[in-house]
C-alpha positions as a Markdown table, in Angstrom:
| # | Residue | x | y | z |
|---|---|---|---|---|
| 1 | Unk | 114.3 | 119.3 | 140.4 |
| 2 | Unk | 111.8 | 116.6 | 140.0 |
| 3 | Unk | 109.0 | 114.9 | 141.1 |
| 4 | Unk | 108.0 | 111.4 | 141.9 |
| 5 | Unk | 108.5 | 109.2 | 138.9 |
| 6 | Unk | 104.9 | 108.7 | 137.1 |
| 7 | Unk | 104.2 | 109.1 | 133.3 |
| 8 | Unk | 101.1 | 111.2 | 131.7 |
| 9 | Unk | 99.7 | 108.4 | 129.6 |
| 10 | Unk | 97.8 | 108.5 | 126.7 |
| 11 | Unk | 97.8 | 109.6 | 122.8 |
| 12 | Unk | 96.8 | 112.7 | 120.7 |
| 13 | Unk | 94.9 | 114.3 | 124.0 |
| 14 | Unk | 95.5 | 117.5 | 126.2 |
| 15 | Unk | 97.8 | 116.5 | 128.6 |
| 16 | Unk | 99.5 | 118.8 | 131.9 |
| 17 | Unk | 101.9 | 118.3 | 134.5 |
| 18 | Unk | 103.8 | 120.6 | 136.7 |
| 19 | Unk | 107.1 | 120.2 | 138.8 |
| 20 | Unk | 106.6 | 122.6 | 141.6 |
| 21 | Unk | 102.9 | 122.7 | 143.0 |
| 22 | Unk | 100.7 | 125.7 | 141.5 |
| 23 | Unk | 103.1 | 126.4 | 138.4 |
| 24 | Unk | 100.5 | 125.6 | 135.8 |
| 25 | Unk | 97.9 | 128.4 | 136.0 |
| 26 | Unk | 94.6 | 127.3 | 135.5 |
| 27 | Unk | 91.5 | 128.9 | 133.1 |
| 28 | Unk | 94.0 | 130.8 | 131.1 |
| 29 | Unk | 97.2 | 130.0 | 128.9 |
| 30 | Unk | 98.9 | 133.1 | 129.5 |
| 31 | Unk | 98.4 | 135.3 | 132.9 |
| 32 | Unk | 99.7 | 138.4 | 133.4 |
| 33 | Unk | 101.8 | 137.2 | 135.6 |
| 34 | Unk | 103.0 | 133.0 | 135.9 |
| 35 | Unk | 103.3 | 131.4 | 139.3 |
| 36 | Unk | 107.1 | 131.5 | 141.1 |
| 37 | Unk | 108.0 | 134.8 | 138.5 |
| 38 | Unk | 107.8 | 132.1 | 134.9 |
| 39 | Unk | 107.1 | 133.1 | 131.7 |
| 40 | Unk | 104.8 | 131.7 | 129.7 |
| 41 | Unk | 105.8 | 130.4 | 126.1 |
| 42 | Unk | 103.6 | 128.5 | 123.3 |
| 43 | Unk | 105.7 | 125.8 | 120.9 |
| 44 | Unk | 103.8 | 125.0 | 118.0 |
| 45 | Unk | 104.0 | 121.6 | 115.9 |
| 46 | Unk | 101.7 | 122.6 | 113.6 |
| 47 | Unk | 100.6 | 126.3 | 111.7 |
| 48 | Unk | 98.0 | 128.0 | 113.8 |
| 49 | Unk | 95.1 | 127.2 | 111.9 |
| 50 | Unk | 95.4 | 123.3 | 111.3 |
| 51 | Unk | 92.4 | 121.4 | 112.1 |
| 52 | Unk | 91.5 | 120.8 | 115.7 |
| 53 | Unk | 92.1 | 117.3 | 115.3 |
| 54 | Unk | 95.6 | 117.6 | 114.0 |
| 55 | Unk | 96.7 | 120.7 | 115.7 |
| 56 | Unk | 99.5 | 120.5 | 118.4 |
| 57 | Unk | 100.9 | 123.2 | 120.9 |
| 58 | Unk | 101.8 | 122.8 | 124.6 |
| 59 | Unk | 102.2 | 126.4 | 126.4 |
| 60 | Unk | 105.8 | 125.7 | 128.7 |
| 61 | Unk | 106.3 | 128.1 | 131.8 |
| 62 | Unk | 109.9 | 128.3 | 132.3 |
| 63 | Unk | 112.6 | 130.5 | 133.9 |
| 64 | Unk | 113.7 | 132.2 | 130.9 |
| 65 | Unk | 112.3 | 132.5 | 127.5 |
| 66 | Unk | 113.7 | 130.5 | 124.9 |
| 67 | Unk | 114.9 | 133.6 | 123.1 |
| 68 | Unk | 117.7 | 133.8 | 125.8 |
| 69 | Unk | 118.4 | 130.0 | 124.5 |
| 70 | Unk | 119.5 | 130.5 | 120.9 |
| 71 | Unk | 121.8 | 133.2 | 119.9 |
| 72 | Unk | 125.0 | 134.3 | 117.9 |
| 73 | Unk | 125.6 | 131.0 | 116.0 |
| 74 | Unk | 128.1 | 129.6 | 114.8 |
| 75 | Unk | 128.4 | 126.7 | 112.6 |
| 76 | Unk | 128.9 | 123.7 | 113.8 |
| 77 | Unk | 131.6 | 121.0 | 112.8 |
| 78 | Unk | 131.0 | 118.3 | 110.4 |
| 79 | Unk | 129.1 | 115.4 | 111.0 |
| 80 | Unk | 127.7 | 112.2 | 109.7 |
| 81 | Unk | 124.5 | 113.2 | 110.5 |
| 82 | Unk | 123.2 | 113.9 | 106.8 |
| 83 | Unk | 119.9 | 115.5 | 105.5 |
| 84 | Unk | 118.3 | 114.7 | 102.2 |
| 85 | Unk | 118.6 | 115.9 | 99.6 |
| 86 | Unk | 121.4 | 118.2 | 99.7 |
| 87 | Unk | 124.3 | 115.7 | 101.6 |
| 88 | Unk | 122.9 | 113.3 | 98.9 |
| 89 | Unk | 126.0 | 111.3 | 97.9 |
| 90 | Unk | 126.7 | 109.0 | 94.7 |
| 91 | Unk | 126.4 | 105.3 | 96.2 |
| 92 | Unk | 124.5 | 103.0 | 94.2 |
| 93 | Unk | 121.2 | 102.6 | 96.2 |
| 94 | Unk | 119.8 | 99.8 | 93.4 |
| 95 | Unk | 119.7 | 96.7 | 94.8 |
| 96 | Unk | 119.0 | 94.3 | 98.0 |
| 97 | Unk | 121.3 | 95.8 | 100.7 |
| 98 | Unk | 122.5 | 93.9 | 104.3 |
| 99 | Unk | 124.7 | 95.0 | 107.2 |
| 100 | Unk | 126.1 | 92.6 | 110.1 |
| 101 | Unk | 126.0 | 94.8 | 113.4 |
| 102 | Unk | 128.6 | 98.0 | 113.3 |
| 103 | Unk | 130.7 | 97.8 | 116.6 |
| 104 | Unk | 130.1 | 100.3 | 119.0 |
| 105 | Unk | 133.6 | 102.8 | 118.6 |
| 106 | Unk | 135.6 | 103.3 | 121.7 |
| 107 | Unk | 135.9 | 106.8 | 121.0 |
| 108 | Unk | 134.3 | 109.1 | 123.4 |
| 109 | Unk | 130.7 | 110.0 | 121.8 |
| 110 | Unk | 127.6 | 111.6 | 122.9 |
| 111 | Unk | 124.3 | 110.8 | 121.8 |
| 112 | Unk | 124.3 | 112.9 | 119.2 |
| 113 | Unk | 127.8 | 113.3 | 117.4 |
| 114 | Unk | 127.4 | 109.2 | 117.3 |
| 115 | Unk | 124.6 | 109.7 | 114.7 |
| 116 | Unk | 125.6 | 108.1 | 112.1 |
| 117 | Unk | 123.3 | 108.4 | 108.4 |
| 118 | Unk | 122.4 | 105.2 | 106.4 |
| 119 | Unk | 120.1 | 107.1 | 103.9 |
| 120 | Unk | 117.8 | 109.5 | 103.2 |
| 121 | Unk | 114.8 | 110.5 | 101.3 |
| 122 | Unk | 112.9 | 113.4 | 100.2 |
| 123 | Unk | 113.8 | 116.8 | 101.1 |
| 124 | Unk | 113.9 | 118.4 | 104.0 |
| 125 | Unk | 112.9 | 121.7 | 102.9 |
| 126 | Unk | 109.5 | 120.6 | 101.7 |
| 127 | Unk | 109.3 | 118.7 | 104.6 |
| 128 | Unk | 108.5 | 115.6 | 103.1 |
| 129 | Unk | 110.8 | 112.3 | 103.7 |
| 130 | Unk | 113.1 | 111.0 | 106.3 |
| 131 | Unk | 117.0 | 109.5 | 107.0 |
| 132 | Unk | 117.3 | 106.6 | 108.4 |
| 133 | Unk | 120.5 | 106.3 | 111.1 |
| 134 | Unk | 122.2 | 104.7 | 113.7 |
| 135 | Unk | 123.5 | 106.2 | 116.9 |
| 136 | Unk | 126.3 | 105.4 | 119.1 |
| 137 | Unk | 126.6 | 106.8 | 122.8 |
| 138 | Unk | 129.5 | 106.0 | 124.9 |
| 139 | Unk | 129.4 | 108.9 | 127.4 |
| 140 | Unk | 126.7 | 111.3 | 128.5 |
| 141 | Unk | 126.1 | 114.6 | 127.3 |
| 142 | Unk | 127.3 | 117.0 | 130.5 |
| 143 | Unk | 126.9 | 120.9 | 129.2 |
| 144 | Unk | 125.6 | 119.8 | 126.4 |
| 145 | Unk | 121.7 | 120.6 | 124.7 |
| 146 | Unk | 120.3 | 119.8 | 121.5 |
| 147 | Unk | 117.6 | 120.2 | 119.5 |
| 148 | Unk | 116.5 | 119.3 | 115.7 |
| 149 | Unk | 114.3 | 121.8 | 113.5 |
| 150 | Unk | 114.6 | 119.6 | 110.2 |
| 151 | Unk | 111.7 | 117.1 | 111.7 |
| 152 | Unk | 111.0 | 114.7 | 114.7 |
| 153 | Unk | 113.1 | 112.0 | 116.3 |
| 154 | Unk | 112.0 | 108.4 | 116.6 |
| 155 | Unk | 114.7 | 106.6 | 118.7 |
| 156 | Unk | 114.6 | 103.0 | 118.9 |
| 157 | Unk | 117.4 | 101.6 | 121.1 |
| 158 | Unk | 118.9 | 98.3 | 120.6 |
| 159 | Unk | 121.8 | 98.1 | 123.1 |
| 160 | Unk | 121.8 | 99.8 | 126.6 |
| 161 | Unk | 119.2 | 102.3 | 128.3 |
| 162 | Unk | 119.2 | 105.7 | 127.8 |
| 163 | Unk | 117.7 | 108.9 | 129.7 |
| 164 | Unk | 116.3 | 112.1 | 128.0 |
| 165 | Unk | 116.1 | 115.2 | 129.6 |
| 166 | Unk | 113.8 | 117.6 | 127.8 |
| 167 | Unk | 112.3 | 120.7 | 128.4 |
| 168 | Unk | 109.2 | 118.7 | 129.1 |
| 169 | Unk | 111.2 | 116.4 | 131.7 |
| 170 | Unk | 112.7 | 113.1 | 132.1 |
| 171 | Unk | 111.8 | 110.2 | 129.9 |
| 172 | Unk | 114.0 | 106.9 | 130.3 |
| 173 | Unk | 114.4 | 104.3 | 127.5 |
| 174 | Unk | 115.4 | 101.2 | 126.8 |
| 175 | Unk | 116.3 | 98.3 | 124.5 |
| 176 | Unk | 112.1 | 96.9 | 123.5 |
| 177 | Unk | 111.2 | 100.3 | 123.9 |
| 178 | Unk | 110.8 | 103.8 | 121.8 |
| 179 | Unk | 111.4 | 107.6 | 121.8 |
| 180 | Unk | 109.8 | 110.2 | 120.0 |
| 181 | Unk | 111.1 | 114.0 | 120.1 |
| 182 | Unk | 109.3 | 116.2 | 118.6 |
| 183 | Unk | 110.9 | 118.8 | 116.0 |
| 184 | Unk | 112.1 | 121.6 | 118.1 |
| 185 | Unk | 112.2 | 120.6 | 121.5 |
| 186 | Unk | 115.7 | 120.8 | 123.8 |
| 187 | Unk | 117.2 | 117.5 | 125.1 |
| 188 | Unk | 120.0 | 116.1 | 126.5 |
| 189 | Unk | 120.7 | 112.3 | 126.4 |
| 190 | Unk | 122.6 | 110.4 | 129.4 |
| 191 | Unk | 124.0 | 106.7 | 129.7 |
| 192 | Unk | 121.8 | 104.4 | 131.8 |
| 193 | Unk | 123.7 | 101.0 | 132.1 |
| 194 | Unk | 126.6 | 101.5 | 129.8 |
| 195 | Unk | 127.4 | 102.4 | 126.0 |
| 196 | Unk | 124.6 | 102.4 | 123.8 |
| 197 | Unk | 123.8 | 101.6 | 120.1 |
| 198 | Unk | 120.3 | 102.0 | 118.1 |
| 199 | Unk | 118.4 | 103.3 | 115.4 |
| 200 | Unk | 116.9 | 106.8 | 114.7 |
| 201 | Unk | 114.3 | 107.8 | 112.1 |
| 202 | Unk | 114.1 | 111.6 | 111.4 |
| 203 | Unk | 111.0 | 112.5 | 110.1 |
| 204 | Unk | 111.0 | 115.2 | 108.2 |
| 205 | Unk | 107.0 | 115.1 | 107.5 |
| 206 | Unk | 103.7 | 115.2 | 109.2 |
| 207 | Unk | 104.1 | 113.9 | 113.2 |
| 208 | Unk | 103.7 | 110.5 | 113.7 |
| 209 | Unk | 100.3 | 108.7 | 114.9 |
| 210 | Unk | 98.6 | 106.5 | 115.3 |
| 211 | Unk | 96.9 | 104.4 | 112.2 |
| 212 | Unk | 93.5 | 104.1 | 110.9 |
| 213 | Unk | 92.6 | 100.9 | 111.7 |
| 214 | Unk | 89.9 | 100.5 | 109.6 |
| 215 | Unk | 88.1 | 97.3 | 109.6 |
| 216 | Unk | 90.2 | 96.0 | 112.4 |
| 217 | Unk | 87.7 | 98.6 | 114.5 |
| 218 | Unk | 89.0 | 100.1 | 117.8 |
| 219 | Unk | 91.5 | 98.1 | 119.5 |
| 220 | Unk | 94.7 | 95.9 | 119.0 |
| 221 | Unk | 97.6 | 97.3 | 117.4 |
| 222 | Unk | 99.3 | 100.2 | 119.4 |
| 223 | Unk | 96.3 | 101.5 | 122.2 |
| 224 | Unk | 96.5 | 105.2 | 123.3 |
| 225 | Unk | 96.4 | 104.7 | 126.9 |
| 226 | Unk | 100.3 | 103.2 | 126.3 |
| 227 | Unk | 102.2 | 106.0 | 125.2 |
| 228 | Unk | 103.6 | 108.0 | 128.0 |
| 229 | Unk | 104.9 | 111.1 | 128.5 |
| 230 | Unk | 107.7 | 112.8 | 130.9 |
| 231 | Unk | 108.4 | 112.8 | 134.4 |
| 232 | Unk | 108.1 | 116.3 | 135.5 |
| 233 | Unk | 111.5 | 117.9 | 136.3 |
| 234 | Unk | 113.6 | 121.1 | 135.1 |
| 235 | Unk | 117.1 | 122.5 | 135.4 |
| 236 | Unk | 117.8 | 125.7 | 137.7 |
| 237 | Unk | 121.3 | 125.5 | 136.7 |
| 238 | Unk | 123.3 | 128.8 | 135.7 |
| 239 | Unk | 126.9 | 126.7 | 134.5 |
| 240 | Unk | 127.8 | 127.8 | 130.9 |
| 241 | Unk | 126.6 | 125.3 | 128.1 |
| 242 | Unk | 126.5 | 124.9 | 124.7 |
| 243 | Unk | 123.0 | 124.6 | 122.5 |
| 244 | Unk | 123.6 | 122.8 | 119.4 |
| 245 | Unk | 120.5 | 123.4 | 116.1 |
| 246 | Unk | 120.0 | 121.2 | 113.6 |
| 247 | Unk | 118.5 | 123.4 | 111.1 |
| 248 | Unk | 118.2 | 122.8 | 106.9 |
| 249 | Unk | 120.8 | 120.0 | 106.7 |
| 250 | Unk | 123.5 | 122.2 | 108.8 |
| 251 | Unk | 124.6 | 122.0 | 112.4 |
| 252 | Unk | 124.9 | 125.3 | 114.3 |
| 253 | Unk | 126.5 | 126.1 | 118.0 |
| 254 | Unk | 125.5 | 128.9 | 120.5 |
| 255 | Unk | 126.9 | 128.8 | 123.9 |
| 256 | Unk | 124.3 | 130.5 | 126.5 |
| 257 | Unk | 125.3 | 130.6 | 130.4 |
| 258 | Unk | 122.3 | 128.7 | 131.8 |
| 259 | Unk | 120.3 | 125.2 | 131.3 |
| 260 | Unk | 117.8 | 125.4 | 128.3 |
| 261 | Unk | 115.7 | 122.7 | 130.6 |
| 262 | Unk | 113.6 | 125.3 | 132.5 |
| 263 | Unk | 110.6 | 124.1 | 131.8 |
| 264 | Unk | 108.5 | 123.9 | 135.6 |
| 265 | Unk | 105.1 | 123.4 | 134.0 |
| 266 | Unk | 103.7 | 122.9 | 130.8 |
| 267 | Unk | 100.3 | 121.5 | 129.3 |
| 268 | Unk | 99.3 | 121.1 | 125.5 |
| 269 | Unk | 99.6 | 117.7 | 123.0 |
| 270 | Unk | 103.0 | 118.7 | 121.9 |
| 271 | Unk | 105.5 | 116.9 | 123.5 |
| 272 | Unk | 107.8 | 113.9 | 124.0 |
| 273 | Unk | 107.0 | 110.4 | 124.3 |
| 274 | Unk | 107.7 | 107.0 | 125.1 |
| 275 | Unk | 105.7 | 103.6 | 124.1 |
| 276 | Unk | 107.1 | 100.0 | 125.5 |
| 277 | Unk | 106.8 | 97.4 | 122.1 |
| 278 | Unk | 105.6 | 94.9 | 124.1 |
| 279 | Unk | 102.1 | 96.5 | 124.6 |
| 280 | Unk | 101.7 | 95.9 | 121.1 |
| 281 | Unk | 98.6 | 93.8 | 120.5 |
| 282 | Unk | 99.1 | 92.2 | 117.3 |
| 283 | Unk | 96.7 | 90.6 | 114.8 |
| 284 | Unk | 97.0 | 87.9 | 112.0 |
| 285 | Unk | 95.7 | 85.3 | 109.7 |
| 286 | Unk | 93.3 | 82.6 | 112.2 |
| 287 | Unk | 92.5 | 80.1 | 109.3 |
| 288 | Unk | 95.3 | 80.6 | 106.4 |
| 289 | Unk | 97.2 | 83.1 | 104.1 |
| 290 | Unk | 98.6 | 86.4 | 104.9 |
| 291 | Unk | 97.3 | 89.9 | 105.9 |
| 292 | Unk | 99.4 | 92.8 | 104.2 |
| 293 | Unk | 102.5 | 93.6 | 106.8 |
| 294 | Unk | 100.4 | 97.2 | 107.1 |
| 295 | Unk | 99.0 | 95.4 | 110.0 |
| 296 | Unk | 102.1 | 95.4 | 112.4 |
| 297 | Unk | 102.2 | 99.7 | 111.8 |
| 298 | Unk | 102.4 | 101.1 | 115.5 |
| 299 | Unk | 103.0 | 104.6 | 114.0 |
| 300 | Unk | 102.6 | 106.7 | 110.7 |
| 301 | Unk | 103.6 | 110.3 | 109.6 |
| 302 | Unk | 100.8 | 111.2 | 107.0 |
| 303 | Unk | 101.7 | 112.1 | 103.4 |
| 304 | Unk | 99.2 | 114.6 | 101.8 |
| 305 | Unk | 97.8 | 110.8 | 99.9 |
| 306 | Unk | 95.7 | 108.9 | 101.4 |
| 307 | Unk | 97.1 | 105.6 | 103.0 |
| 308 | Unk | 100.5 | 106.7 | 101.4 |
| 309 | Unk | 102.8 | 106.9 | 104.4 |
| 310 | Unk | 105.8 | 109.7 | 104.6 |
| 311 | Unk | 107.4 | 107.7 | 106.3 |
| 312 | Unk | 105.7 | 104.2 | 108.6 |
| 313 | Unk | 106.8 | 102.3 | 112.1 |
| 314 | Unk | 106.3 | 99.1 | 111.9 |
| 315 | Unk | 107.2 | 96.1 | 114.2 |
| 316 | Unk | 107.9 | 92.5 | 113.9 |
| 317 | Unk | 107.2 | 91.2 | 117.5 |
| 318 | Unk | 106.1 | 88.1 | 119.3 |
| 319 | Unk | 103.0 | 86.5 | 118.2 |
| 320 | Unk | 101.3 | 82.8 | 117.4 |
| 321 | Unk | 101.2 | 81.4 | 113.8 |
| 322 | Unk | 98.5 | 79.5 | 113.3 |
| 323 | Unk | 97.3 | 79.8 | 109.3 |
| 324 | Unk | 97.3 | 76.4 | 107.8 |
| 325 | Unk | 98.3 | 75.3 | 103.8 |
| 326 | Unk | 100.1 | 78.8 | 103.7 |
| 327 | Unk | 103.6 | 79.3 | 103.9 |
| 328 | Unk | 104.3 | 80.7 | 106.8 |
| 329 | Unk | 106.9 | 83.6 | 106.1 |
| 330 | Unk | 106.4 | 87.3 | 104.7 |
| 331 | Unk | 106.0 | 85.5 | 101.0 |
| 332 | Unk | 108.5 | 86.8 | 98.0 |
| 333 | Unk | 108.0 | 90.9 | 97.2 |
| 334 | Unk | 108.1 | 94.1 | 94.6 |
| 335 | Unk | 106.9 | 97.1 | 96.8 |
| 336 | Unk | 106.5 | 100.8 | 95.5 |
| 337 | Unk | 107.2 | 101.4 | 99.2 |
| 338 | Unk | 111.0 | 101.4 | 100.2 |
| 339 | Unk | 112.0 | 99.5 | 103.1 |
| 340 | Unk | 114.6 | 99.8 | 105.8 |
| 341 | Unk | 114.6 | 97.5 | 108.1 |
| 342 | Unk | 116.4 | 96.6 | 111.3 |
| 343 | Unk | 116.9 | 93.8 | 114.3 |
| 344 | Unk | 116.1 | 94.7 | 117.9 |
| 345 | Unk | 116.6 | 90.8 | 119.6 |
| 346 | Unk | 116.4 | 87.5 | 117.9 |
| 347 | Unk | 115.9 | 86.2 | 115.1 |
| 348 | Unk | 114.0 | 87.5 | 112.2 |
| 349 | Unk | 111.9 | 84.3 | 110.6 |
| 350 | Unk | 112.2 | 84.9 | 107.0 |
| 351 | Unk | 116.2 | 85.5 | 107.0 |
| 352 | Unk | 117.2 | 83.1 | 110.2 |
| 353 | Unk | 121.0 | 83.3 | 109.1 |
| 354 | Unk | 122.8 | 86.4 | 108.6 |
| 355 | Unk | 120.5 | 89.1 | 110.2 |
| 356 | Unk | 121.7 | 89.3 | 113.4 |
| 357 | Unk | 120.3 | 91.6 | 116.2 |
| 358 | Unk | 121.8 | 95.3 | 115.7 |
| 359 | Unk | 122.4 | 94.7 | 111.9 |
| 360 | Unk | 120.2 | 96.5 | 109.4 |
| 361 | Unk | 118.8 | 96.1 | 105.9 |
| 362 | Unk | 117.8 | 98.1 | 102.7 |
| 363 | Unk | 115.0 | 97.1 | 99.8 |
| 364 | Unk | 114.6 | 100.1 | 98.3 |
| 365 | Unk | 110.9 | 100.6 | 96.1 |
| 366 | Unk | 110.4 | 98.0 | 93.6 |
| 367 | Unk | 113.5 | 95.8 | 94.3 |
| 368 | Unk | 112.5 | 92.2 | 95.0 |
| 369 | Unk | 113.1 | 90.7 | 98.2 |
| 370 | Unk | 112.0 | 87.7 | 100.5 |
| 371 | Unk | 112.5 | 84.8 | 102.3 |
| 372 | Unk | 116.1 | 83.3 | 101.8 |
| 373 | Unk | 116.5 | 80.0 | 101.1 |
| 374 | Unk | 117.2 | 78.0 | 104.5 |
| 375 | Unk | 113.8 | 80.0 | 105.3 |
| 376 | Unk | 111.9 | 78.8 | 102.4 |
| 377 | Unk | 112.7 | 75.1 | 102.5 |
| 378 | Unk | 112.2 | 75.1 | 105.8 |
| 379 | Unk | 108.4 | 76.6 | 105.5 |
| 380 | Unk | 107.5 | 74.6 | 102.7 |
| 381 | Unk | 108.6 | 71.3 | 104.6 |
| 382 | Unk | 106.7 | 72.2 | 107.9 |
| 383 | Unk | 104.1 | 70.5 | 110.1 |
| 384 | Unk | 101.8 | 73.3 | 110.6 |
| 385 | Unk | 101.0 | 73.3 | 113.7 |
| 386 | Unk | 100.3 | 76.5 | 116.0 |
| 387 | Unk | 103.5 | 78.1 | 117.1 |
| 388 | Unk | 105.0 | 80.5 | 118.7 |
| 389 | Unk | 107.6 | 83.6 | 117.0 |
| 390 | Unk | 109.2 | 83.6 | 120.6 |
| 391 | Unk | 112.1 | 86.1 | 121.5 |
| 392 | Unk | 112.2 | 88.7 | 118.7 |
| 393 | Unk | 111.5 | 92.0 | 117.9 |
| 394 | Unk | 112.5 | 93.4 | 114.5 |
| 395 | Unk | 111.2 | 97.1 | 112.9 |
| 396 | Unk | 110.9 | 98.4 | 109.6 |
| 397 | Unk | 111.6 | 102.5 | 108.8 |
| 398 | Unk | 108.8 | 102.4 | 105.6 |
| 399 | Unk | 108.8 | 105.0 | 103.0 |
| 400 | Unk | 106.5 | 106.3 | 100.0 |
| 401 | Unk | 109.8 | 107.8 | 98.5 |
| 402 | Unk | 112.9 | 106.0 | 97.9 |
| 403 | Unk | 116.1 | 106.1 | 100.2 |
| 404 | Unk | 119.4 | 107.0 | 99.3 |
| 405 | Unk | 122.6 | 105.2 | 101.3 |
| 406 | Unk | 125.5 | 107.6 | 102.1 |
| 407 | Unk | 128.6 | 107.8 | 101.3 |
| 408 | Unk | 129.6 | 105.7 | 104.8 |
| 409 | Unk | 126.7 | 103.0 | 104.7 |
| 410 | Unk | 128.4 | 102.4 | 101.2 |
| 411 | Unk | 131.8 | 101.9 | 102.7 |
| 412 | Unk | 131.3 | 100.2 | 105.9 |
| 413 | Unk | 133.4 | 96.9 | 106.7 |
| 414 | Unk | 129.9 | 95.3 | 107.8 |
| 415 | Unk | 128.1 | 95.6 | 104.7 |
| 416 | Unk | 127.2 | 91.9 | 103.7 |
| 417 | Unk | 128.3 | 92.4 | 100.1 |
| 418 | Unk | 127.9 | 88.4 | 99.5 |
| 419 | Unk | 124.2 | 89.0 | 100.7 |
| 420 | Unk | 122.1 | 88.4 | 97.6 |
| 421 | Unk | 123.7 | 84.7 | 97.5 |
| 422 | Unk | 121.3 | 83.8 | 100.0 |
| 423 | Unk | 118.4 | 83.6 | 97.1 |
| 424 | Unk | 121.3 | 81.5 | 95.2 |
| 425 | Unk | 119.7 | 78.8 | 96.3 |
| 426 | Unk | 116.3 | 78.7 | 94.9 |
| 427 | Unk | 116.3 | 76.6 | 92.3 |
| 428 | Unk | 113.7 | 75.9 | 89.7 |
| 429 | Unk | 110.9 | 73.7 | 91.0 |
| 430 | Unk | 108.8 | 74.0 | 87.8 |
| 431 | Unk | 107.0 | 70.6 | 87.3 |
| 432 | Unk | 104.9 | 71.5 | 84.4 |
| 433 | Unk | 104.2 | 70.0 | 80.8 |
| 434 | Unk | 106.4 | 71.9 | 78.3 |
């Protein structure tokens, strides 16, 4: 059951919704007895006594308890879905790293056994780091449920829409759009228009939010009032299904004879979450030069240093250049930071050849990168006049730690292994008195 499609909107705040009228009781978290014979259940985010402004439940009144969802596992088949650091495999992760678009397979995969690892970083343990992955979906997942304890989900589609049904209800996502699923809660993922591919950060830190913004003051960038949560709707369904856990690196399988989507009501800050790219309000250099690429974040996950992300979202989206005597570009780089990056649509404007939507790239920390050389001899030559980054949308998964490729991103038949020939080019231009 469901009701009338409408999204809670906002960021960080209390929010409530409920799918059948008089489900969520009011002026206490847990009655005596719930509304409609529920029982009332608390999923924390965060330990109990974490500052106000950081700390995140949502009380859920289901049909059954979740204790009825997760019992007598079994471990799971293999998969290449891989945590850090244990799955850590010996590929050389030294260097600048490029990948043309992996097809999507015509095997029959769900959402989640078409995760496929690129690298990872950190440890999972001490919850601190992240993988960075693509996914594959070419069928639905029927009696199928899911959910990850090693950290949160940031989906980021880049072919074909997909639906998620979570214990907090439905949320629908496309291609321009993003996902985020918290650590812990249930989901299933269906096809929308067809099969799917995209990218998925697993974060195994501190939640995303938003950024300080500093000087830039209270608006632009990502907004609150944008981010939206689920439709209301739950399962009353009572067909056997299998729950697949995520849980230290390991997959593990339970099969329980009713839907783990119960959820009728719930209200908290805990919960899923959707934000549509193109709300981003992005800001830049009016006169000339460049503003660090910190200013295109539209989500972090706090390390315990400050400013030092765990792991950063950031966005390469439409927007006007209008700096003049600068070169244009994101300019040549060393970065303590490691950087995986990704193409949503378009065409990225400091690599205009051989970066094409769906592929991927790696600079891990302190590996030079930048602009190839088609892109700098066409900066440098210019008329800078205003114009307009039209049509593209690219992302970066930014890390304080650095990321380790797997044993498949090492092997794949799209890795670009001629890419570091696009700086061939660049030759001395040293004019200087000996």
């Amino acid at each position: 059951m469901e009701t009338p499609p409408r999204y809670l909107s906002g960021f960080g705040n209390e929010f409530e919704t409920e799918a059948l009228p008089g489900a969520l009781p009011l002026g206490q978290n847990s009655p005596q007895n719930c509304a409609y014979g529920l029982y009332a259940e608390q999923l924390s985010g965060t330990s109990f006594t974490a500052p106000r402004g950081v700390n995140q439940r949502s009380w859920l009144y289901r049909i059954r308890p979740s204790v009825l969802h997760a019992r007598n596992f079994s471990t799971s088949g293999a998969s290449l879905w891989k945590t850090a650091p244990g799955s850590r495999e010996e590929a050389a992760s030294l260097g600048q790293f490029r990948w043309s678009p992996v097809p999507i397979p015509s095997e029959k995969l769900t959402f989640v056994a078409g995760v496929r690892t690129i690298t990872t970083a950190g440890d999972v343990d001490m919850r601190s780091g992240m993988s960075a992955n693509i996914y594959f979906a070419t069928q639905s997942m029927a009696e199928e449920y899911f959910y990850g304890a090693d950290g949160e989900l940031l989906v980021v589609p880049q072919q074909g829409a997909l639906t998620f049904f979570t214990e907090f209800g439905r949320i629908d996502v496309a291609p321009g759009e993003i996902c985020v699923l918290p650590r812990g809660v249930k989901f299933k993922v269906a096809l929308i228009d067809g099969p799917a591919r995209g990218f998925l950060c697993e974060n195994y830190g501190a939640s995303f939010t938003l950024p300080n913004r500093g000087a830039i003051g209270a608006n632009c960038l990502a907004n609150g009032r944008d981010f939206k949560t689920p439709v209301a709707a739950f399962e009353d369904n009572e067909t056997p299904c299998a729950m697949t856990v995520k849980w230290g690196g390991k997959f593990y399988l339970c099969e329980i004879d009713h839907s783990p989507l119960d959820v009728v009501a719930w209200h908290g800050n805990y919960a899923p979450y959707k934000y549509d790219l193109r709300n981003f309000a992005p800001i830049g250099a009016l006169l000339f030069d460049h503003p660090d690429p910190s200013i295109f974040t539209v989500l972090t996950a706090p390390s315990g240093e400050t400013g030092v992300a765990n792991v950063d979202f950031v966005i390469f989206s439409e927007r006007w250049l209008v700096a003049e005597h600068t070169f244009r570009p994101p300019w040549y780089h060393v970065n303590v930071m490691s950087e995986f990056m990704g193409l949503i649509l378009g065409q990225y404007d400091a690599k205009p050849m051989g970066f094409a939507p769906g592929g991927m790239s790696l600079h891990n920390a302190m590996t030079p990168h930048g602009p190839d050389t088609e892109a700098f001899d066409r900066a440098t030559r210019a008329e800078l006049k205003p114009e307009k980054l039209a049509d593209t949308l690219a992302f970066m998964f930014e890390s304080r730690l650095p990321q380790h490729l797997t044993a498949y991103a090492a092997e794949l038949a799209t890795l670009q292994k001629d890419y570091a020939d696009c700086w061939s080019g660049l030759i001395k231009r040293f004019n200087g008195a000996p």
